[in-house]
C-alpha positions as CSV (number, residue, x, y, z in Angstrom):
1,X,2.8,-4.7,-14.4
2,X,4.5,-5.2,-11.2
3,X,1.7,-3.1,-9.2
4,X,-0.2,-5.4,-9.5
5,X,-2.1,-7.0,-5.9
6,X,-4.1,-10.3,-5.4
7,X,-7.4,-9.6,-3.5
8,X,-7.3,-10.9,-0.2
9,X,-9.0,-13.7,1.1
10,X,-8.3,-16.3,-1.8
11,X,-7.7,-19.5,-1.0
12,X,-4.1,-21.4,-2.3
13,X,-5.5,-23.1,-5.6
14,X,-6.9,-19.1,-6.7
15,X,-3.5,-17.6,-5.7
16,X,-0.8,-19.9,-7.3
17,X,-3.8,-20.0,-10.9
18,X,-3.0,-16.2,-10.7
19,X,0.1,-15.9,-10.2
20,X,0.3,-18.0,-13.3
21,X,-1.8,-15.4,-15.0
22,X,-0.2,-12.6,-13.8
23,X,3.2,-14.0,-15.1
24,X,1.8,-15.2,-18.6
25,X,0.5,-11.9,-19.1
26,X,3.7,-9.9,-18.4
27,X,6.1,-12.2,-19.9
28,X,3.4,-11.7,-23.5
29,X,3.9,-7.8,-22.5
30,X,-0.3,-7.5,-22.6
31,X,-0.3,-6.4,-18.7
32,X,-1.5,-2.3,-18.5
33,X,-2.6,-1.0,-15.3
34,X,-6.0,-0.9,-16.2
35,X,-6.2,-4.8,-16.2
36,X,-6.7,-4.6,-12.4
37,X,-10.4,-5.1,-12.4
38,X,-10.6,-7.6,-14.8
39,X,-7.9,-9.4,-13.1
40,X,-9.8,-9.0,-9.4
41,X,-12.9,-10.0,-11.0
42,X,-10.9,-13.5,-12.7
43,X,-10.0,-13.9,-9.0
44,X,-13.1,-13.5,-7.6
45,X,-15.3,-15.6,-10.2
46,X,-12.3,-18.0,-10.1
47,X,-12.0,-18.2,-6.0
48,X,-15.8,-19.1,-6.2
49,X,-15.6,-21.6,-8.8
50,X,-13.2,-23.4,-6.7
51,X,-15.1,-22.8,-3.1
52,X,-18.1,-24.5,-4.5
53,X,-16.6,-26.8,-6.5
54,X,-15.3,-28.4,-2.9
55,X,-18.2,-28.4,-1.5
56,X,-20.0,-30.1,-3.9
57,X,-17.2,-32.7,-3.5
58,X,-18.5,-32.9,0.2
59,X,-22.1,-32.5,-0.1
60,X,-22.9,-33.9,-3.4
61,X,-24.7,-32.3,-6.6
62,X,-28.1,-33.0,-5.2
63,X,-29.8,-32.0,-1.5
64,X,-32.9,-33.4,0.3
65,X,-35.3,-31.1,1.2
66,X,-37.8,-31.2,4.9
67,X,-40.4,-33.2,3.0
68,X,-37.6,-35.6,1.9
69,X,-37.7,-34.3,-1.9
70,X,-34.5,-34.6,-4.0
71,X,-33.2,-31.2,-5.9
72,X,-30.3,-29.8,-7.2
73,X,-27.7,-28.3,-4.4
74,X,-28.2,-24.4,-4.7
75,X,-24.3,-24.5,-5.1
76,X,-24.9,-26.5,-8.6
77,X,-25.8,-22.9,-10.2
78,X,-23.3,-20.6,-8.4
79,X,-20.6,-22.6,-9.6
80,X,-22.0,-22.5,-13.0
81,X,-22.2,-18.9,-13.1
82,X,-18.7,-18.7,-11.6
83,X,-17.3,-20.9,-14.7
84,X,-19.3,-18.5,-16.6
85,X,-17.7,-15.6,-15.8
86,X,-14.1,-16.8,-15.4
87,X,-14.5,-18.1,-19.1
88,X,-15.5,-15.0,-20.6
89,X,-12.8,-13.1,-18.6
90,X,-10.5,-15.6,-19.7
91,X,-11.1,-14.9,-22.9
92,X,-10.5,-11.5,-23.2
93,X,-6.6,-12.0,-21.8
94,X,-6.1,-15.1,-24.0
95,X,-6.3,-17.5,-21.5
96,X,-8.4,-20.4,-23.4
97,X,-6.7,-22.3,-25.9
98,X,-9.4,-20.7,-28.5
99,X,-8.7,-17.3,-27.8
100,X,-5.0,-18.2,-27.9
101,X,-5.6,-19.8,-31.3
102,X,-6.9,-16.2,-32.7
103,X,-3.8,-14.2,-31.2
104,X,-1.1,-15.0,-33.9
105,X,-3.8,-14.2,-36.4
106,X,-4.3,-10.9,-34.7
107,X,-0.3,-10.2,-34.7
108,X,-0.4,-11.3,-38.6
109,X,-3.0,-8.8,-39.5
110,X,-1.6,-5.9,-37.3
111,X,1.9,-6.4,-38.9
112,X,0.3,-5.7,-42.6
113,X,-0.3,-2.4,-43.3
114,X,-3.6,-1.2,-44.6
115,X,-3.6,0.6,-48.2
116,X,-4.3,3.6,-46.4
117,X,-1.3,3.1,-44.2
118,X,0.9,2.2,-47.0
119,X,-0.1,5.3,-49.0
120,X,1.2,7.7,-46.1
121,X,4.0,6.4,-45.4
122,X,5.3,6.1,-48.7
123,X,4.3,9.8,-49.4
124,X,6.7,11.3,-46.6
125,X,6.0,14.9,-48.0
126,X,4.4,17.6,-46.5
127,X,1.6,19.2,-47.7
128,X,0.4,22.4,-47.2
């Protein structure tokens, strides 16, 4: 799918990931327009996974509140729900090496007709 448009506003780490996506995908001929969403929302969950991730490199996983109490950085759980996301996305394109794993099984079963299928194509007559 060549239509196909990054969101703006990712940062260089989210853009070349998707590109790699974007390319996987068509090369495996699995890209149809109406992956657009999905694919802005992978972006998204993806660009804000990253974000966070760097600024917990630069803050640390923990903050220290007015009254000098230690708690976990608010951007702990956004990133968590970021990963979250981006995994099940993931997922449904076949970009985890599980969901991967289940794909040539998929192609197997697809590729063997069902009885059913079998039984009308053997019978090419018409009936009336």
């Amino acid at each position: 799918m060549s239509n196909f448009k990054l969101p703006t506003g990712l940062n260089k780490e989210t853009r070349d990931y998707m590109k790699d996506v974007i390319s996987h995908l068509t090369e495996a001929g699995v890209m149809e327009n109406v992956d657009t969403a999905a694919l802005n929302m992978l972006a998204r969950c993806y660009d804000t996974f990253v974000l966070a991730s760097k600024q917990l490199e630069t803050d640390g996983l923990t903050v220290r509140s007015d009254r000098g109490n230690i708690s976990e950085h608010p951007l702990v759980k956004v990133r968590k729900d970021a990963i979250t996301q981006s995994i099940k996305i993931m997922t449904e394109f076949g970009l985890t090496a599980k969901s991967r794993a289940k794909l040539p099984q998929m192609e197997n079963a697809d590729s063997e007709l069902s009885p059913l299928e079998q039984f009308v194509k053997s019978n090419n007559r018409e009936v009336r």
